[in-house]
C-alpha positions as CSV (number, residue, x, y, z in Angstrom):
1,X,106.6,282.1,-28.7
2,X,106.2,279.2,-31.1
3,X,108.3,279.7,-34.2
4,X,106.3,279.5,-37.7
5,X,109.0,279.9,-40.0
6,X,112.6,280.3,-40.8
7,X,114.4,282.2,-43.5
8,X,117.9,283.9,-43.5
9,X,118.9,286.7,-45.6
10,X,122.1,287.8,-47.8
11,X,124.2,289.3,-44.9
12,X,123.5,286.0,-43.1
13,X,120.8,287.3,-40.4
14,X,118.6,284.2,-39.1
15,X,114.8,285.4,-39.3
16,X,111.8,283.9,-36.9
17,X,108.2,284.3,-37.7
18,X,106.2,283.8,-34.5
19,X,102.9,283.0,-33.5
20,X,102.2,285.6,-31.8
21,X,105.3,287.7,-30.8
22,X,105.7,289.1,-34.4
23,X,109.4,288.8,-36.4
24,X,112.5,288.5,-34.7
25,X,116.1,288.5,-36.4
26,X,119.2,287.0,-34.8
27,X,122.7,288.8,-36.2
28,X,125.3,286.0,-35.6
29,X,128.5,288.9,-35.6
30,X,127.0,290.7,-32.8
31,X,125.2,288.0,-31.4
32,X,122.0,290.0,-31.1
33,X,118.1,289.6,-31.1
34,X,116.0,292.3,-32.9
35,X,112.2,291.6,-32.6
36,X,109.8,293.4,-35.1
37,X,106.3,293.9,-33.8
38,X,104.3,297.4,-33.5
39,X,105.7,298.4,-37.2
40,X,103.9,294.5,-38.7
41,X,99.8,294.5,-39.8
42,X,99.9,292.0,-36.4
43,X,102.1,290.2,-34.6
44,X,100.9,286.8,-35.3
45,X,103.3,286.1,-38.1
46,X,102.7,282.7,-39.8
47,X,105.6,282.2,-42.4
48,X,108.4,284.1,-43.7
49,X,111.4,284.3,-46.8
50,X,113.7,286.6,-48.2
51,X,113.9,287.4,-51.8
52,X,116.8,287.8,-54.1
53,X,116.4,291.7,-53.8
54,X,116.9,291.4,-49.7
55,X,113.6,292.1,-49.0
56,X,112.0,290.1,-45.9
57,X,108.2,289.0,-46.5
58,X,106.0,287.9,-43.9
59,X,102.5,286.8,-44.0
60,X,100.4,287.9,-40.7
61,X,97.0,287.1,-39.4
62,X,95.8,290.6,-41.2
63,X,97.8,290.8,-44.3
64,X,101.1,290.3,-45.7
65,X,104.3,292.9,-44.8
66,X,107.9,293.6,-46.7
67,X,110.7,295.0,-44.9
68,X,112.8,296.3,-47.0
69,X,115.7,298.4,-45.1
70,X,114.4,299.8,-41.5
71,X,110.8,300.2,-42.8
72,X,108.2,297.5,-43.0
73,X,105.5,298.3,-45.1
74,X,101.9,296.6,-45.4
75,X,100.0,294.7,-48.2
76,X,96.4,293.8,-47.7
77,X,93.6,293.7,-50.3
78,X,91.4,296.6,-49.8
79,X,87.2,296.3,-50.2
80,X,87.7,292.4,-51.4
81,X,85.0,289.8,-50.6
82,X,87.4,287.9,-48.7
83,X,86.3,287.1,-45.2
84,X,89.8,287.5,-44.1
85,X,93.4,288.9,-45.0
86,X,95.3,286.2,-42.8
87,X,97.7,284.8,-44.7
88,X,99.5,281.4,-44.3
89,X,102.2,281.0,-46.4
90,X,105.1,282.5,-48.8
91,X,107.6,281.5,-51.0
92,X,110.4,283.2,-52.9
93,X,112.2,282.1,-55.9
94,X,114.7,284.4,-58.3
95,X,111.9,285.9,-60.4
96,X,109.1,286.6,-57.6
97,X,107.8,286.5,-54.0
């Protein structure tokens, strides 16, 4: 897979968005891979950050997803005159994502 973006979070995980293999997170006290695909809007993932709260946000080829916890949960704009939810990039900062 080719790696789109970096971002780490609080606990000090190292997360992957991919093009095309979805999110993966790397836990460097169990030295362990945990890839994040079926539960994502699609698995061509094209940036990623974490946010003050510990949420991780990634934009995908058909919307944007949070996980927050064990659940990811979807964001897209519903009935819009866009001709596409793909989504490039995102950014975090203390007040907003």
């Amino acid at each position: 897979n080719v790696v789109t973006g970096l971002t780490s979070d609080s606990a000090g995980n190292l997360w992957a968005s991919t093009y095309g293999g979805g999110v993966a997170s790397f836990n460097p006290i169990s030295n362990t891979w945990t890839t994040y695909s079926s539960t994502l809007p699609h698995t061509q993932t094209l940036d990623i950050t974490s946010d003050p709260s510990g949420r991780i946000w990634t934009t995908t080829a058909d919307g944007l997803a949070m996980q927050q916890g064990s659940t990811w949960r979807s964001f897209r704009v519903p009935e819009s005159a866009l001709d596409s939810h793909r989504l490039d990039d995102v950014v975090s900062d203390i007040d907003r994502t």
